[in-house]
N, C-alpha and C positions, 0 to 999 in steps of 0.2 A: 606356830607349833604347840605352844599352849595349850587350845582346849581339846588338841589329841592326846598328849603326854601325861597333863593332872588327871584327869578322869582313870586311865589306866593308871598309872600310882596309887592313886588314890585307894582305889580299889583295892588293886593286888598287897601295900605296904601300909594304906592308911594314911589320913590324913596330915599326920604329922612330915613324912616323908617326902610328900606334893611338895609342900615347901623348903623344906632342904635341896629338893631337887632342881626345883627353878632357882634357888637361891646358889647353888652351884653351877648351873648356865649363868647369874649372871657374876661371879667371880671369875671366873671362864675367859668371859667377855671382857672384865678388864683386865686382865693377865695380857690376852691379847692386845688388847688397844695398847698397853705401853709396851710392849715389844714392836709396836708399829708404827706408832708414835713420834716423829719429829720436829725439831724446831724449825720455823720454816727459813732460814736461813740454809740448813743442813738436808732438806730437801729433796729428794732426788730429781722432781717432777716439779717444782717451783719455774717460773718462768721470771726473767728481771724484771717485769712489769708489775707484776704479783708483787712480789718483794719491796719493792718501793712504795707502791702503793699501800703495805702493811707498814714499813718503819715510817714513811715519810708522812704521807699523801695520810693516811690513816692518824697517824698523830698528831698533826697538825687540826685536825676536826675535831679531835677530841678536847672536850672541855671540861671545868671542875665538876665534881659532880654533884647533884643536887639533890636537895632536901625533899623529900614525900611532900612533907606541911606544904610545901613552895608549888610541887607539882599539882597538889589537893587544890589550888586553886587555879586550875585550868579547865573550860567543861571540856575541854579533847580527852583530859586524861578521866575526865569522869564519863563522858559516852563509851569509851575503851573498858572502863572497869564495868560501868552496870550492865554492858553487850556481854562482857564476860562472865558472871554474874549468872546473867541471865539462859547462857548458850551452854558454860562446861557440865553446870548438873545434867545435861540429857546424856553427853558422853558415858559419864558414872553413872545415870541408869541402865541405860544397856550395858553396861559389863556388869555392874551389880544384880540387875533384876532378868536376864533376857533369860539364862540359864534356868533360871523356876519357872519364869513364863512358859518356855517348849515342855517341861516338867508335867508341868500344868494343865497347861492349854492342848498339848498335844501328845502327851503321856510318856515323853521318851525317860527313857534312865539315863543314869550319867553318861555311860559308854557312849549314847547315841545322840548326845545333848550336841558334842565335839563338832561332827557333820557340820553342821548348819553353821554354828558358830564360826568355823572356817571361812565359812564363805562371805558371811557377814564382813568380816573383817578384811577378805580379798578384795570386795566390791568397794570397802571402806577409802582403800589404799588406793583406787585410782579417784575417789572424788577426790583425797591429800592433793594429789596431781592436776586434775581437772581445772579445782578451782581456782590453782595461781593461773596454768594455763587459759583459764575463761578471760580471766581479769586483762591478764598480758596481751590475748587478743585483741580485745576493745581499747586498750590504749594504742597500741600498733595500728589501731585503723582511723586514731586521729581522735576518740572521746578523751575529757580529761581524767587524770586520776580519779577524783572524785564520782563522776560516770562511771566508769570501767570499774571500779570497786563496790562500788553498790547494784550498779546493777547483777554483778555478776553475784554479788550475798543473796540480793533477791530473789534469784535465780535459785542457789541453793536455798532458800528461805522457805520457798513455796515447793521446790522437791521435797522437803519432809513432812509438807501436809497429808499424804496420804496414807502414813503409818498412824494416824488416829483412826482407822480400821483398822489395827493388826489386831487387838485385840477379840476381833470378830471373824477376822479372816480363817474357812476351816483348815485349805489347805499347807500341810507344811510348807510345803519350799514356795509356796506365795506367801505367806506368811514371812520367809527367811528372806526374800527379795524387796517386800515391804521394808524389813528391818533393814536389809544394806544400803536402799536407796538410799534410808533418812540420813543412816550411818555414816554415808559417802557426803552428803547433801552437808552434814556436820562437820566434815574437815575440810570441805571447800570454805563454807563459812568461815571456819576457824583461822586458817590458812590465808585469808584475805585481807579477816580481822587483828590478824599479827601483824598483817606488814600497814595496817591502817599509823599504827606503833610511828614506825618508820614516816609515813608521809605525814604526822601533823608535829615529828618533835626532834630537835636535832640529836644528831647522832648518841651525845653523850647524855641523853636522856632517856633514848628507849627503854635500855633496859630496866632502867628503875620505873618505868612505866609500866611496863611486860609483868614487871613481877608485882606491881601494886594490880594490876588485872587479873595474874596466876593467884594471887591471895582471895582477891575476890569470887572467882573463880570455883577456889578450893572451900572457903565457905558456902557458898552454894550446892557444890559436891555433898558436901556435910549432911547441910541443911534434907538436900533432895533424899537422902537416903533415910531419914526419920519421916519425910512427909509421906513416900509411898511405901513403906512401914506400916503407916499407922492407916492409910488409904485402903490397903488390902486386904491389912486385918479388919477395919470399919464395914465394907463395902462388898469382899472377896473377889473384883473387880478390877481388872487393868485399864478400864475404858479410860477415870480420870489421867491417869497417869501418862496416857499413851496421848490422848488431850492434851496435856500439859506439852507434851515434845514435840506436838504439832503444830502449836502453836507459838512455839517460844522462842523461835527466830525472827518471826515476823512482829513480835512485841519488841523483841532488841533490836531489829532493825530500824523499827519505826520511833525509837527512842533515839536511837544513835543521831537520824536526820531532823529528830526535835532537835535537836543539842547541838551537834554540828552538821549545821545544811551542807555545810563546805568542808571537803576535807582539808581545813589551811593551813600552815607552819604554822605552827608558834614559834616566833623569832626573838621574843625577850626571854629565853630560859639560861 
C-alpha cells in the first residue's frame, strides 16, 4: 500500500505528513493486534495438541540461554552471520535506491514511481513463499536438509543474476520484472537462511543467533547505503551496484558451504 499512499501525501501535504501517515497505519495496527490478541490458553481456535506442545513439550526444550561470546565461537553461527551480512544490504538497496533509479533511468515522477514498485514487492511475496516451499519439496522427496536447503539458495542465488542488467535494461516493466525476480530470488534466500538458524542450533539458541545475524545484517544495511552513495555520485552509474546484488548470493552462498559443508547440530550449546 505504501508506495501508492506516500507519493500522494507527499505531494498533496508534504513530506512531513508521509510520515505521520504511515506512522498512524502502524499505531492502527497495533491497537488492533491487542484487541485480538490472546493467551494461548484462552484461545478460541487452540487445539490440546497445540497447548501441550507450548506449556510442556515446548518447555521442556528450552534451555538457559546463552552468551554471544559462547555462540561467537561456532563457524555455524559465523556462516549465519556473514550469509547475513552479506545478503540483507541488497534488500535495503532496493527500497533505498529503486525509487531514483525508475526517477532516473526511466523518468517517472513520484506519482508514477508507485506502479512498478507495487509490483516489485507482489512478485517479492511469492518468492517469501516459494522459497520455503522449494526447500520443503526436496526434503519430501528424500534429499537431506542440508541438500534441500542449499540447493534450493542456489537456486535463488542465481535467480538474482540477471538484475546486473537492470541497469541497462530500456524497457520499464522489464526493467520492473528484472527487479522483482531478484527481489523474490532474495526472500526465498532469506527465508531458507532463517530456518538454516533452526537446523544447526538448539532451540534455545536460535534466537540469539537470528539476532547476532539481524545485527550483522543491519550493519551491512548501513554500510550499503554510503557505498552506493558514494558509487553514484563517483560514477553516475548503477551498473556497480546492480553487480554487487548480482552477485552477492552466490559470494554468501559459497561461504556458507566454506564453513559449513554440513548443515550439522551443534549439540554442545
Amino acid at each position: 500500500m505504501a508506495p501508492i499512499i506516500v507519493p500522494w501525501v507527499t505531494i498533496r501535504y508534504g513530506w512531513h505528513a508521509a510520515f505521520l501517515v504511515t506512522g498512524v497505519f502502524s499505531a492502527s495496527w497495533i491497537f488492533w493486534w491487542f484487541s485480538k490478541y490472546r493467551k494461548p490458553a484462552d484461545h478460541p481456535t487452540l487445539t490440546g495438541v497445540e497447548l501441550n506442545h507450548i506449556y510442556q513439550e515446548a518447555a521442556t526444550e528450552m534451555g538457559p540461554a546463552i552468551p554471544w561470546r559462547r555462540l561467537l565461537g561456532y563457524r555455524q553461527t559465523w556462516a549465519f552471520l556473514i550469509a547475513k551480512f552479506l545478503t540483507d544490504p541488497i534488500w535495503w538497496f532496493y527500497l533505498f535506491w529503486v525509487p531514483g533509479f525508475f526517477q532516473k533511468q526511466h523518468g517517472l515522477n513520484l506519482m508514477q514511481v508507485g506502479l512498478p514498485i507495487v509490483v516489485i514487492y507482489l512478485i517479492s511475496d511469492a518468492g517469501s513463499i516459494a522459497g520455503g516451499w522449494l526447500s520443503s519439496q526436496f526434503i519430501q522427496r528424500g534429499y537431506s536438509v542440508n541438500t534441500g536447503r542449499k540447493v534450493a539458495m542456489l537456486i535463488c542465488a542465481v535467480s538474482v543474476v540477471p538484475i546486473v542488467d537492470a541497469y541497462r535494461t530500456e524497457g520499464l516493466w522489464a526493467t520492473t520484472c528484472l527487479i522483482g525476480l531478484a527481489a523474490a530470488a532474495h526472500q526465498g534466500f532469506s527465508a531458507n537462511l532463517f530456518t538454516t538458524a533452526s537446523d544447526m542450533f538448539p532451540s534455545h539458541a536460535v534466537a540469539s543467533v537470528v539476532g547476532i545475524g539481524g545485527m550483522a545484517g543491519a550493519v551491512g544495511g548501513m554500510l550499503i547505503a554510503n557505498i552506493v552513495g558514494h558509487i553514484l555520485q563517483a560514477t553516475g552509474s548503477y551498473f556497480v551496484p546492480f553487480l554487487i546484488a548480482g552477485t552477492a548470493y552466490l559470494i554468501a552462498l559459497g561461504v556458507m558451504q566454506a564453513i559449513v559443508p554440513r548443515l550439522q547440530p551443534v549439540n554442545s550449546v
